[in-house]
N, C-alpha and C positions, 0 to 999 in steps of 0.2 A: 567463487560462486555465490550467487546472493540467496536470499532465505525467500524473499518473495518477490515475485513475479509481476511484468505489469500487468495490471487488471484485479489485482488479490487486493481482496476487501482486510483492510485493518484496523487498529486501533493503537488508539496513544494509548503509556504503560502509566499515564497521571490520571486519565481520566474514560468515561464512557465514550467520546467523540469517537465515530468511527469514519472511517473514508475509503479511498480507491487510490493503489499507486495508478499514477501519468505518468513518472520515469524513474527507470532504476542509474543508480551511476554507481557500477562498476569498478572499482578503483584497484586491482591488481591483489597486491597484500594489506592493501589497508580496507577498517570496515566499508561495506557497501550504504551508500548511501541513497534516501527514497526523494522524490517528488510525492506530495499527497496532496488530493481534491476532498477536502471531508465533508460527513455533510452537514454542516454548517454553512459551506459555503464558502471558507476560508481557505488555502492552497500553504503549502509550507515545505520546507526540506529539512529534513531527517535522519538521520543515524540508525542503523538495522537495531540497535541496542532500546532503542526509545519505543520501539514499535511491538508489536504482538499481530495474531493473528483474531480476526473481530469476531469468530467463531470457533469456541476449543476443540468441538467435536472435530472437526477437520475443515482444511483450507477451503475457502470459497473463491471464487473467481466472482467478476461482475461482466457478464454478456451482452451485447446490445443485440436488438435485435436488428437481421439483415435489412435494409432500406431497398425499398419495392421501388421497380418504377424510373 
């Protein structure tokens, strides 16, 4: 089972950049591994270990809003 979800806002455990997991992979018994959009701007893939949640009080999600029309 992985730790975070797609859409959960994170952060790298080196620094303040935070972003949005794109995709989770999965890997059975080995750790789960992220897709990240941060926002910087820059995209990268990641080890659940590397990562934290970008808000301690509790997990955040990022929602879009539904597209009218």
């Amino acid at each position: 089972m992985t730790k975070f979800p797609k859409g959960s806002l994170v952060k790298h455990k080196t620094g303040e950049v935070k972003g949005e997991i794109l995709n989770v992979f999965d890997q059975g018994d080995a750790p789960a591994a992220y897709y990240v959009k941060w926002d910087d701007g820059n995209h990268s893939y990641h080890l659940e270990k590397e990562l934290s949640w970008a808000n301690i009080d509790r997990p955040r999600m990022y929602y879009r809003e539904p597209r009218q029309g």
